[in-house]
N, CA, C and O atoms as a DFTB+ gen file, in Angstrom:
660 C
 N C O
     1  1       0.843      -1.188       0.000
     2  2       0.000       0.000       0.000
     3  2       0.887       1.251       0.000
     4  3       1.881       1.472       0.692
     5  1       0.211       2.144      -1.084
     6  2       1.171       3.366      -0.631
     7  2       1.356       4.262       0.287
     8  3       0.258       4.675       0.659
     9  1       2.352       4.843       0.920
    10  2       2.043       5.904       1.754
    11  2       0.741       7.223       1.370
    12  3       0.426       7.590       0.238
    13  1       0.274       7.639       2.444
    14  2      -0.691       8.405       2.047
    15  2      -0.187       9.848       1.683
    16  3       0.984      10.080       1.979
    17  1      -1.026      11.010       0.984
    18  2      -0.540      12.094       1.088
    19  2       0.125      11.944      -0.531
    20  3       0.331      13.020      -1.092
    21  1       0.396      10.948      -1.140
    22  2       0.793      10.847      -2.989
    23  2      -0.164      10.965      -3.393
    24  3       0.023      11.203      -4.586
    25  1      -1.521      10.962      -3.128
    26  2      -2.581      11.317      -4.556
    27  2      -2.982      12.237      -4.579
    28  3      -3.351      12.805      -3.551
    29  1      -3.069      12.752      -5.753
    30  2      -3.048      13.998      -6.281
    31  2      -4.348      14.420      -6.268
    32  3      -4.704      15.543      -5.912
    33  1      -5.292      13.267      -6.770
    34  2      -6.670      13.560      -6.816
    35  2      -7.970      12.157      -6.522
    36  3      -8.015      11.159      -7.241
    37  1      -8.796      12.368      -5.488
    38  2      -9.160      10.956      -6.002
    39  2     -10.209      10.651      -6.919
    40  3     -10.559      11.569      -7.661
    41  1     -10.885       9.349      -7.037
    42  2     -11.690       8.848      -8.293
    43  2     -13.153       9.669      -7.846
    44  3     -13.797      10.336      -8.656
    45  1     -13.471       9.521      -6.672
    46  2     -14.560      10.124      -6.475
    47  2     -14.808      11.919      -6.717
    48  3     -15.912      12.347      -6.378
    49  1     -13.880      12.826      -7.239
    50  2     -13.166      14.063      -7.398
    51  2     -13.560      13.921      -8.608
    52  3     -14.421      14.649      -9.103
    53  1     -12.915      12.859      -9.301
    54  2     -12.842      12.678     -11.028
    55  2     -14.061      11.972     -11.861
    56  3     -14.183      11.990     -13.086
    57  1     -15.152      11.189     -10.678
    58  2     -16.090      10.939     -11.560
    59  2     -17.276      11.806     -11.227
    60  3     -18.428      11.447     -11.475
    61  1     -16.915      13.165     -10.557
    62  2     -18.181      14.045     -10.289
    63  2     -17.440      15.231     -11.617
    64  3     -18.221      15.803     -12.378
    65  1     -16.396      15.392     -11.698
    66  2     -16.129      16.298     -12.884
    67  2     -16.007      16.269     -14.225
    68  3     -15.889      17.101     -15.124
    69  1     -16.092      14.606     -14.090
    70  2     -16.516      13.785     -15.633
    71  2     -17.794      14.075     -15.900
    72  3     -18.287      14.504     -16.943
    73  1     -18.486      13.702     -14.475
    74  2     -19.987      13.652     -14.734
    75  2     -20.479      15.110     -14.788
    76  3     -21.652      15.164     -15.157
    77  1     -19.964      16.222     -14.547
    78  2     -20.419      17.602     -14.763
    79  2     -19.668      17.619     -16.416
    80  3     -20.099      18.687     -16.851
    81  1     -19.075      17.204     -17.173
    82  2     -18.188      17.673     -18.302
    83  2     -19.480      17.187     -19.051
    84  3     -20.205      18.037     -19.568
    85  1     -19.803      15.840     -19.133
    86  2     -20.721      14.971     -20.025
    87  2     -22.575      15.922     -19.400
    88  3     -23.436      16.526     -20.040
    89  1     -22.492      15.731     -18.568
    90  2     -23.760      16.967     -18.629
    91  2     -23.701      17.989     -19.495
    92  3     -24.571      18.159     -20.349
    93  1     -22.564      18.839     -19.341
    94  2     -22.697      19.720     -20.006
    95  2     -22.839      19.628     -21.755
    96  3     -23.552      20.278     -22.519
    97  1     -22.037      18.747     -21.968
    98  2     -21.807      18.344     -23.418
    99  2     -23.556      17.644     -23.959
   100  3     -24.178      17.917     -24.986
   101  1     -23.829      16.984     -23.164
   102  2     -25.274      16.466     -23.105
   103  2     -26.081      17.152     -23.757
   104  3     -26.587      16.915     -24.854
   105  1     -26.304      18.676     -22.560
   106  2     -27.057      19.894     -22.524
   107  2     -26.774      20.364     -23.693
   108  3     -27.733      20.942     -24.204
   109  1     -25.585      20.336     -24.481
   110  2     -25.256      21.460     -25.423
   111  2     -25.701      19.999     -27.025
   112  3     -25.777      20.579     -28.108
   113  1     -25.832      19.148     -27.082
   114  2     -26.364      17.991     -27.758
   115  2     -28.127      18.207     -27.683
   116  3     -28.920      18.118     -28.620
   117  1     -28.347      18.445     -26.573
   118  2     -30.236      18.923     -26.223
   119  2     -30.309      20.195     -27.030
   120  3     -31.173      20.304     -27.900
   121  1     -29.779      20.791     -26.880
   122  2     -29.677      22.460     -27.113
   123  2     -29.669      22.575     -28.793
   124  3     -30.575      23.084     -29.453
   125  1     -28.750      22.134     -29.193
   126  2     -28.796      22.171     -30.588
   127  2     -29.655      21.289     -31.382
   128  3     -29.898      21.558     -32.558
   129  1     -30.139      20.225     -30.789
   130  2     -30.746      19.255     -31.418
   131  2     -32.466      19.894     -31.705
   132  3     -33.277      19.452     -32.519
   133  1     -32.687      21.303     -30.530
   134  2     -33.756      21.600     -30.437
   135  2     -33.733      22.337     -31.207
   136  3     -34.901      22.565     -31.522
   137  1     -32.888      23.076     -31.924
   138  2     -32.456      23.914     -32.587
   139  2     -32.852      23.710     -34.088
   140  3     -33.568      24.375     -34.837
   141  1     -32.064      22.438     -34.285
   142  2     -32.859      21.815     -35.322
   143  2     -34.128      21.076     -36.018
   144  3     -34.513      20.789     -37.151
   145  1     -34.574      20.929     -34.584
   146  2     -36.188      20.093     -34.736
   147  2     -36.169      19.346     -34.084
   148  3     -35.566      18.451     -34.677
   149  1     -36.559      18.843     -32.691
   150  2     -36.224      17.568     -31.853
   151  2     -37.922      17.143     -31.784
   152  3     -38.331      17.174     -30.624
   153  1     -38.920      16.775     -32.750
   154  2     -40.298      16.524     -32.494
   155  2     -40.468      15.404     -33.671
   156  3     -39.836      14.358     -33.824
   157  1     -41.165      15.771     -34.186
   158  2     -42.436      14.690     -35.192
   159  2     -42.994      15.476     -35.846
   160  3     -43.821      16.336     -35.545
   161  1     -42.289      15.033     -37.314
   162  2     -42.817      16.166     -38.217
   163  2     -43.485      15.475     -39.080
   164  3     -43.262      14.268     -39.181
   165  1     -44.612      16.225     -40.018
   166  2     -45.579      15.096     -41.001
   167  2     -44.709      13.919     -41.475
   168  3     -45.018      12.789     -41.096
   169  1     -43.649      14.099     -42.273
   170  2     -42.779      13.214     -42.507
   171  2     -41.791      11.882     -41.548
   172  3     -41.150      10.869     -41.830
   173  1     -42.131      12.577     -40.440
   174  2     -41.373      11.264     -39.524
   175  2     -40.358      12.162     -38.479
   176  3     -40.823      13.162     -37.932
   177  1     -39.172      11.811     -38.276
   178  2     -38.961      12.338     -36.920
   179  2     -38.377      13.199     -38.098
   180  3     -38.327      12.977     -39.308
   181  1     -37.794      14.648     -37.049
   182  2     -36.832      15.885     -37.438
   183  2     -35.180      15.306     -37.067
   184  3     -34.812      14.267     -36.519
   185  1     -34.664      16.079     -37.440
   186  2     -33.287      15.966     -37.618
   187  2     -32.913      16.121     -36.610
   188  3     -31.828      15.541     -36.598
   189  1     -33.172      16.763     -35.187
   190  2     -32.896      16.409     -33.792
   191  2     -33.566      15.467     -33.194
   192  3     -33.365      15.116     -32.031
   193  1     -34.126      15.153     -33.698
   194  2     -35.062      13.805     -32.562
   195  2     -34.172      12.903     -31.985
   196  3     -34.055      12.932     -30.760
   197  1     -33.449      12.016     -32.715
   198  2     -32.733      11.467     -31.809
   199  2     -31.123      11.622     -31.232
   200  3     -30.538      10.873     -30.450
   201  1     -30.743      12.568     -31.742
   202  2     -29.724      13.000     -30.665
   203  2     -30.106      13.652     -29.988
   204  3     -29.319      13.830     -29.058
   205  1     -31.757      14.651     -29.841
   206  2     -32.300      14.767     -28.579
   207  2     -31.940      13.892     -27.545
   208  3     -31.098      14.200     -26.701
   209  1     -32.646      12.608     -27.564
   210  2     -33.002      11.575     -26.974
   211  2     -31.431      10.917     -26.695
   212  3     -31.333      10.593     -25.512
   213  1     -31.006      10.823     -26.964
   214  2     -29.237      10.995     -26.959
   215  2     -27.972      11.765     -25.621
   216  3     -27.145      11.317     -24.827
   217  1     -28.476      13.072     -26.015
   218  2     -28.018      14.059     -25.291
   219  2     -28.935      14.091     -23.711
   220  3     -28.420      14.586     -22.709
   221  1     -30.505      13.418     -23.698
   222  2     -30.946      13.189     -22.118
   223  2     -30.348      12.015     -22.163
   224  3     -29.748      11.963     -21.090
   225  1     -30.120      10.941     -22.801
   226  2     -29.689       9.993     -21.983
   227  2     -28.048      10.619     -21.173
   228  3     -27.640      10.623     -20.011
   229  1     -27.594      10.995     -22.224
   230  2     -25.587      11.523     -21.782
   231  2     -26.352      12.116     -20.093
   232  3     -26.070      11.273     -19.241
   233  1     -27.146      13.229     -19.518
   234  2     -27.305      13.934     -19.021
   235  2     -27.910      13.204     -17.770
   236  3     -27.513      13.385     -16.619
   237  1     -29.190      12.130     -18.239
   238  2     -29.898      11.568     -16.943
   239  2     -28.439      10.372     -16.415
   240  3     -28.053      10.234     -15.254
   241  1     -27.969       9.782     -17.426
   242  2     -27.058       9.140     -16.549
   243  2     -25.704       9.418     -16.129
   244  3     -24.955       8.711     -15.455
   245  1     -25.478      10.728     -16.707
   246  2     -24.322      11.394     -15.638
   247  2     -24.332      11.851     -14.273
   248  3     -23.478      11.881     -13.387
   249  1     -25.611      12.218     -14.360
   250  2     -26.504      13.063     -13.165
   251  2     -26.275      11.668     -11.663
   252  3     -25.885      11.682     -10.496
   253  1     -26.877      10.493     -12.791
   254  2     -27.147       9.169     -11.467
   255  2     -25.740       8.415     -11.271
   256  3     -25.598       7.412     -10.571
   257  1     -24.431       9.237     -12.210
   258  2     -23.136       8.895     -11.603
   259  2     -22.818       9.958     -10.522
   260  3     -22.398       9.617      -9.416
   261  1     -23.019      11.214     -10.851
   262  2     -22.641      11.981     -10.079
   263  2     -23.290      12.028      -8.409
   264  3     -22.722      12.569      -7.460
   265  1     -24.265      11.500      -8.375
   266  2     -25.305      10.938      -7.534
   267  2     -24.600      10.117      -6.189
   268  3     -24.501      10.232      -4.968
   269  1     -24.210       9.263      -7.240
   270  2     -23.587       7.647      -7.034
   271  2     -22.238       8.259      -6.439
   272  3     -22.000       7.865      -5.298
   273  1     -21.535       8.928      -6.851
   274  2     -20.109       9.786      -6.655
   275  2     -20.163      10.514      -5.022
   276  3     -19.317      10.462      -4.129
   277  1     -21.576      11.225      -5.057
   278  2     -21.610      12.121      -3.567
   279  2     -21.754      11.118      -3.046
   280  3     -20.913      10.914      -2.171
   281  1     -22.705      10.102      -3.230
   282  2     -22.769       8.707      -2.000
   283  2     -21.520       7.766      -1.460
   284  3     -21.568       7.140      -0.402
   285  1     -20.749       7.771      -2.079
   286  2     -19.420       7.015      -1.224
   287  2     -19.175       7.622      -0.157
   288  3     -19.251       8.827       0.082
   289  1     -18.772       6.478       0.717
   290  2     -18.069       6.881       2.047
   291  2     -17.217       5.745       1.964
   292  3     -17.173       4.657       1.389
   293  1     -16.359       6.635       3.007
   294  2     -14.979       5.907       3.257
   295  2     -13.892       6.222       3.235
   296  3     -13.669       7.411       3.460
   297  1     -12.732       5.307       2.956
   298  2     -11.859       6.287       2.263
   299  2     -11.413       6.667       1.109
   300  3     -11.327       5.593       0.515
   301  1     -10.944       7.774       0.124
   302  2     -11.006       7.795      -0.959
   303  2     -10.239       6.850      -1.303
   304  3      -9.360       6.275      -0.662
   305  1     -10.889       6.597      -3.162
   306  2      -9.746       5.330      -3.504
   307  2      -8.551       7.203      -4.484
   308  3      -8.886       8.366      -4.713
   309  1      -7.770       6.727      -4.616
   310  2      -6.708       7.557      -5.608
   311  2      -6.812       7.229      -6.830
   312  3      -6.508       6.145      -7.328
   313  1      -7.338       8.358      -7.459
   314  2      -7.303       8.173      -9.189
   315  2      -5.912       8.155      -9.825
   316  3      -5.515       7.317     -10.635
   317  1      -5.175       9.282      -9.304
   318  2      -4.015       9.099      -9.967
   319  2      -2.560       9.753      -9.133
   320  3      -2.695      10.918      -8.759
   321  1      -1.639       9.300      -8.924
   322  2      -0.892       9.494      -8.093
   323  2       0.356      10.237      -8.574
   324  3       0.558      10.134      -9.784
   325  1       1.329      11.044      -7.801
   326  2       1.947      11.886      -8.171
   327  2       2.804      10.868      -8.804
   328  3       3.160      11.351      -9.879
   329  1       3.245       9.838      -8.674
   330  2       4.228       9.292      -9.787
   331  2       3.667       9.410     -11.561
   332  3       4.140       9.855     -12.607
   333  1       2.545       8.804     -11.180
   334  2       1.772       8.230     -12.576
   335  2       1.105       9.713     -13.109
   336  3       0.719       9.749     -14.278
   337  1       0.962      10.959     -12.245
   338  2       0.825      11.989     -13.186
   339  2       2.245      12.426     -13.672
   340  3       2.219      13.076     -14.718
   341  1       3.296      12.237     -13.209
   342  2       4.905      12.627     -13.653
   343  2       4.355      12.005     -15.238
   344  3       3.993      12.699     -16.188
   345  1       4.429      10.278     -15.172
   346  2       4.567       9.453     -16.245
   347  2       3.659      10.198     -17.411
   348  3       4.116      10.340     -18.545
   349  1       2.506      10.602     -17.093
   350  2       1.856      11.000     -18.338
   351  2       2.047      12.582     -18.691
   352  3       2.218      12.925     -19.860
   353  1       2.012      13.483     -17.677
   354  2       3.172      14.438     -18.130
   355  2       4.359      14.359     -19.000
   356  3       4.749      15.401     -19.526
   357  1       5.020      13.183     -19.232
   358  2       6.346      12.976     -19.770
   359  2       5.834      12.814     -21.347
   360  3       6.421      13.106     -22.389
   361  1       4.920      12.413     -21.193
   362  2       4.399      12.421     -22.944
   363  2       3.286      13.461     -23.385
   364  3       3.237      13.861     -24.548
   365  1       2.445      13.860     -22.466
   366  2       1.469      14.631     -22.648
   367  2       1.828      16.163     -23.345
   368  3       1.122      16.759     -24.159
   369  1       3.379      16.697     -22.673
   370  2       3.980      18.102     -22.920
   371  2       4.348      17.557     -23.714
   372  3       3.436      17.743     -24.519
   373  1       5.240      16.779     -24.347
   374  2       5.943      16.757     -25.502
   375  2       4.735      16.782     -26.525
   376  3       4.695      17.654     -27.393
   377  1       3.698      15.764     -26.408
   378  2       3.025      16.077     -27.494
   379  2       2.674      16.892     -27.900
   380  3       2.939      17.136     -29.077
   381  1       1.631      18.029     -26.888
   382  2       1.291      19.356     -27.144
   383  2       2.229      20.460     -27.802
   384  3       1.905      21.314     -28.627
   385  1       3.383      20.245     -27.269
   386  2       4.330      21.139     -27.977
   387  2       4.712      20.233     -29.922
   388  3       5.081      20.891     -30.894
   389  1       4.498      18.878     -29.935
   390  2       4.570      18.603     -31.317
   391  2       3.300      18.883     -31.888
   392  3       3.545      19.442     -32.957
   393  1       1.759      18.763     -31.699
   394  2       0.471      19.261     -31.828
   395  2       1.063      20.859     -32.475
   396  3       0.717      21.108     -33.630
   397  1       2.047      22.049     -31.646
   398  2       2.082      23.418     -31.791
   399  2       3.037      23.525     -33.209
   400  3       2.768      24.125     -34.249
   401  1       4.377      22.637     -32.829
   402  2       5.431      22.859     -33.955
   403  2       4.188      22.380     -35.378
   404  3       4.187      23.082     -36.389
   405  1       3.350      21.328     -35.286
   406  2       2.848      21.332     -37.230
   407  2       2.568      22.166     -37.790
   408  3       2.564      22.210     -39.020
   409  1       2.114      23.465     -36.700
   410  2       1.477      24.369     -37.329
   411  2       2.090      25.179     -37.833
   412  3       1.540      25.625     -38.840
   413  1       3.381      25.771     -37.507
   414  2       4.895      25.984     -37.787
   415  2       5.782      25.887     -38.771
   416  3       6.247      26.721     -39.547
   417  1       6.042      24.102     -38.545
   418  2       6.881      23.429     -39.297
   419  2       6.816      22.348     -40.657
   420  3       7.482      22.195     -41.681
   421  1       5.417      21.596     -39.933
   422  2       4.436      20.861     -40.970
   423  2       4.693      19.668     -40.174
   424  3       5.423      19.590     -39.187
   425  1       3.898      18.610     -40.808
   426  2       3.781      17.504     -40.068
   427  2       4.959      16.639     -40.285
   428  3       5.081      15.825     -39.369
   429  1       5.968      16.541     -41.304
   430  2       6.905      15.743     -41.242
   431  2       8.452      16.287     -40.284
   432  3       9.164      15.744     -39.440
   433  1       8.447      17.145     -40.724
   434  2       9.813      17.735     -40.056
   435  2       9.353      17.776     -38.496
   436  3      10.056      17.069     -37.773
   437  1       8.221      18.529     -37.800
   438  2       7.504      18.179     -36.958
   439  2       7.488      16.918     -36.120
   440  3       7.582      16.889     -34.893
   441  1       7.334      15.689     -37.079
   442  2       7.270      14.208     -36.937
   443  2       8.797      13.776     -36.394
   444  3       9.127      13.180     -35.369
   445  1       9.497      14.255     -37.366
   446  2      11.148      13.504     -37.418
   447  2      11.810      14.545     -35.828
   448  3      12.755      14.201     -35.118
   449  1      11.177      15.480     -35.702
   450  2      12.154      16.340     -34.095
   451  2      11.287      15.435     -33.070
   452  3      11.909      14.881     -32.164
   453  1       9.649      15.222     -33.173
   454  2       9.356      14.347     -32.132
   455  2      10.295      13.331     -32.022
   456  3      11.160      13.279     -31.147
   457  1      10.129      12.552     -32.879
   458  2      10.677      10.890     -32.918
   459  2      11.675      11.057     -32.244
   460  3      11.752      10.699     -31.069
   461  1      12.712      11.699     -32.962
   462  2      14.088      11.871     -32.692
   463  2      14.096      12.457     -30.934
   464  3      14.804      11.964     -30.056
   465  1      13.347      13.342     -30.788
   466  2      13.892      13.560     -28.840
   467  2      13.529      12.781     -28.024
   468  3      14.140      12.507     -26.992
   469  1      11.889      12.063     -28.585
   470  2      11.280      11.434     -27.782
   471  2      12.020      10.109     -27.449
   472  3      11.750       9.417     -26.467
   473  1      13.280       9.736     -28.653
   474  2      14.105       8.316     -28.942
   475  2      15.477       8.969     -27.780
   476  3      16.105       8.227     -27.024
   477  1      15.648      10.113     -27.866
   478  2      17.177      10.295     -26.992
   479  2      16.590      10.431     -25.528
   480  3      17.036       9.909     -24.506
   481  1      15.087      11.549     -25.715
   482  2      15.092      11.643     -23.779
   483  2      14.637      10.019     -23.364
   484  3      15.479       9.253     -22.896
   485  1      12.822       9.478     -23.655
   486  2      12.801       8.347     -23.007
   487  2      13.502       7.366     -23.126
   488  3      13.656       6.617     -22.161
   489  1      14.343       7.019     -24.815
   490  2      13.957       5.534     -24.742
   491  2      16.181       5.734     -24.415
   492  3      16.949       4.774     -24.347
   493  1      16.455       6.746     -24.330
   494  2      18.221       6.718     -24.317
   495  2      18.836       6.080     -25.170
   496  3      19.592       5.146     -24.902
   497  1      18.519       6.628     -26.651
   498  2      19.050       5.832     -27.301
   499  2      19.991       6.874     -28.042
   500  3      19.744       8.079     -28.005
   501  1      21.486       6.152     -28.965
   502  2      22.094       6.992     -29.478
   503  2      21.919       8.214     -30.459
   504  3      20.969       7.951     -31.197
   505  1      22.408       9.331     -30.731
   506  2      22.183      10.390     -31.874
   507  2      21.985       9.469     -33.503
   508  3      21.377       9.906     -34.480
   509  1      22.466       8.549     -33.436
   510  2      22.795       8.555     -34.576
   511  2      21.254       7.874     -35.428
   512  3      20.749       8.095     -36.529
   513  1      20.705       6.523     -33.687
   514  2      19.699       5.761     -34.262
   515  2      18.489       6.779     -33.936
   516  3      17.422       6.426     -34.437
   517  1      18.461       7.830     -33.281
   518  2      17.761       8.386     -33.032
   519  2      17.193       9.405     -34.466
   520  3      16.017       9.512     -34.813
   521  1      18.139       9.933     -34.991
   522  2      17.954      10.596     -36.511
   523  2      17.554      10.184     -37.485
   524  3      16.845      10.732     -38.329
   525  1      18.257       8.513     -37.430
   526  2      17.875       7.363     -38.710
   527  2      16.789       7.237     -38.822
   528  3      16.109       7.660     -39.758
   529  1      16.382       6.565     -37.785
   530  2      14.773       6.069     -37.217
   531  2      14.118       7.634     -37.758
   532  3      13.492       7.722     -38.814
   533  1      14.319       8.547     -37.058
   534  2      12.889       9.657     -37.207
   535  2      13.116      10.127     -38.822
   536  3      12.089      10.448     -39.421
   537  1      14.258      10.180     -39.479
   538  2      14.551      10.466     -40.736
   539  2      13.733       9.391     -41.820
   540  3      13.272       9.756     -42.901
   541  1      13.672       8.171     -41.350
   542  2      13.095       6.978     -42.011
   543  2      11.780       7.056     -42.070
   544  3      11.163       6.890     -43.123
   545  1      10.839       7.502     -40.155
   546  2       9.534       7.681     -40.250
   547  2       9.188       8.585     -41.206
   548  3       8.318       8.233     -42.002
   549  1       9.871      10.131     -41.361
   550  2       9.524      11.245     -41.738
   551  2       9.159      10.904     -43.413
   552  3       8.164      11.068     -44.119
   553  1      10.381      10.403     -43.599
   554  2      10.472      10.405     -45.193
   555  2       9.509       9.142     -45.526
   556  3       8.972       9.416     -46.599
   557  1       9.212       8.306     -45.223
   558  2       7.922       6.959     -45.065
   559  2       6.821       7.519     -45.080
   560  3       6.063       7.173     -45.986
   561  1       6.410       8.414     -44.244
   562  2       5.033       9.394     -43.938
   563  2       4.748       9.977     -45.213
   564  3       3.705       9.758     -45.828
   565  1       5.791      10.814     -45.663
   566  2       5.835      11.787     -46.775
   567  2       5.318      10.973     -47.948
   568  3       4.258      11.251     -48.509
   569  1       6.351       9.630     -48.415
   570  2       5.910       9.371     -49.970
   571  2       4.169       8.663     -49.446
   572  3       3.123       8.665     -50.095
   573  1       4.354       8.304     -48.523
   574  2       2.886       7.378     -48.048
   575  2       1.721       8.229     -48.317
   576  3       0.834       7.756     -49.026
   577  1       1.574       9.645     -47.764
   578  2       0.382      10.269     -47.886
   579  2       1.155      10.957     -49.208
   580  3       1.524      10.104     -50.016
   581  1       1.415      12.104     -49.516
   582  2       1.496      12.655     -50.441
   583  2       1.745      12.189     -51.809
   584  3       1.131      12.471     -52.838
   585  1       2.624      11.525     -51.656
   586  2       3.146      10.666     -53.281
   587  2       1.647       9.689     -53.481
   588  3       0.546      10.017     -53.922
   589  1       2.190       8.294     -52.916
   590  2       1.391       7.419     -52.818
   591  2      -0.597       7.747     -52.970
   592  3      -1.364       7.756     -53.933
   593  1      -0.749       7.937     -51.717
   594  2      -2.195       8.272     -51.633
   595  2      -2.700       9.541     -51.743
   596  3      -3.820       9.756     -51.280
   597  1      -2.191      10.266     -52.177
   598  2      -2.483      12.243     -52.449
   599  2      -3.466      12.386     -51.353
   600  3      -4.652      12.715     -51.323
   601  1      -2.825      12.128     -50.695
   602  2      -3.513      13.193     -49.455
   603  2      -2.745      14.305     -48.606
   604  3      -2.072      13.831     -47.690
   605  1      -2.716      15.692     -48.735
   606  2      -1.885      15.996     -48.418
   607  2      -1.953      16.842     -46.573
   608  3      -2.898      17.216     -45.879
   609  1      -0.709      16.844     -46.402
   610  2      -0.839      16.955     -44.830
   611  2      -0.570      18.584     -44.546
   612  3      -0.747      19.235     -45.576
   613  1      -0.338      19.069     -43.854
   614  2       0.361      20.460     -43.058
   615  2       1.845      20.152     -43.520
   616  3       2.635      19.288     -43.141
   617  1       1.950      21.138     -44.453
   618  2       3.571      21.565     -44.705
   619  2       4.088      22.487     -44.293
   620  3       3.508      23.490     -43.876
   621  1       5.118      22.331     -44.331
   622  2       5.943      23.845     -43.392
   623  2       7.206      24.296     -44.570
   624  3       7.373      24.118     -45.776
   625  1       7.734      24.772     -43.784
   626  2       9.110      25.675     -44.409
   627  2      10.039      24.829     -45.572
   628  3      10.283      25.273     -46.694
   629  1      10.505      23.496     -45.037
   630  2      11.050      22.262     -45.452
   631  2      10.285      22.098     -46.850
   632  3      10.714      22.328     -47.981
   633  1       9.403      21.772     -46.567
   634  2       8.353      21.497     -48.308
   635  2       8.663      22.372     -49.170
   636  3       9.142      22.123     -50.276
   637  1       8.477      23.189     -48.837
   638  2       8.313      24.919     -49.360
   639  2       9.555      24.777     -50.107
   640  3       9.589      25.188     -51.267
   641  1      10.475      24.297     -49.628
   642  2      11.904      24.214     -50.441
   643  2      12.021      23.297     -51.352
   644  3      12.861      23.581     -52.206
   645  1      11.554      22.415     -51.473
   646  2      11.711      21.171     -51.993
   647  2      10.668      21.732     -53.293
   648  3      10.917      21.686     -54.498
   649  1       9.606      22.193     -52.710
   650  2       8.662      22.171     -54.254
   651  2       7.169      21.760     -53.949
   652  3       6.255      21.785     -54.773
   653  1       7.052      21.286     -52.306
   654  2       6.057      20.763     -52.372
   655  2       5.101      21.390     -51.609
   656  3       4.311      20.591     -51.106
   657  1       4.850      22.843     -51.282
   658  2       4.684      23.877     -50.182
   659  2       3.273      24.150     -50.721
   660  3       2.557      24.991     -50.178
């Protein structure tokens, strides 16, 4: 068992603020659905009818979690503990900051600086396999969507040079 005083937050914390998030999202699913027609029209239902019916269900059974959530007693259980928020911190920032560079840089060059730091900070691996590897994904990605299947992605500066911007 762990010492006490490491959790950061517990489950009963996290399934009353889940259950207020999905209400709300619910409400805003009711809201628009009414918006569009949530009844019985000569023709059969309207185009909100059933994500009406949708958005009360999200709402009546968040409500009877959140319910369920004030009713525990005891002691809290720990949703997530200061180690295991470190652990997902360790990937969560890096991503967001690769999510920021596409917009920047584009998705491959973008791709190949993730790979590549994410290969030297977690996994400690050398400069050299670290470049190969993300140089290999990058350029794999590239002929895959663009060449191959013409679909094209967020380009950045790099493309732009090449011809493909």
């Amino acid at each position: 068992m762990e010492p006490e005083g490491k959790s950061l937050v517990s489950t009963r914390v996290m399934e009353i603020v889940v259950g207020v998030l999905v209400i709300g999202f619910g409400a805003l699913v009711i809201y628009d659905s009414n918006r569009l027609g949530s009844g019985w029209g000569a023709d059969g239902p309207e185009s909100g009818y059933f994500p009406f019916y949708i958005g009360l269900i999200l709402c009546l059974s968040s409500a009877a979690a959140i319910v369920q959530a004030f009713r525990k007693r005891g002691t809290p259980d720990p949703f997530v503990e200061r180690d295991q928020a470190v652990l997902v911190l360790k990937v969560l920032i890096p991503s967001l900051v690769f999510v920021v560079a596409v917009k920047f840089l584009g998705m491959y060059l973008a791709s190949a600086i993730f790979i590549a730091a994410f290969m030297a900070w977690q996994g400690k691996f050398g400069i050299f396999k670290c470049v190969s590897v993300a140089a290999m994904v990058a350029v794999s990605l590239f002929l895959m969507f663009e060449i191959w299947f013409k679909v094209p992605l967020p380009k950045g500066p790099l493309e732009s040079m090449i011809g493909f911007g």
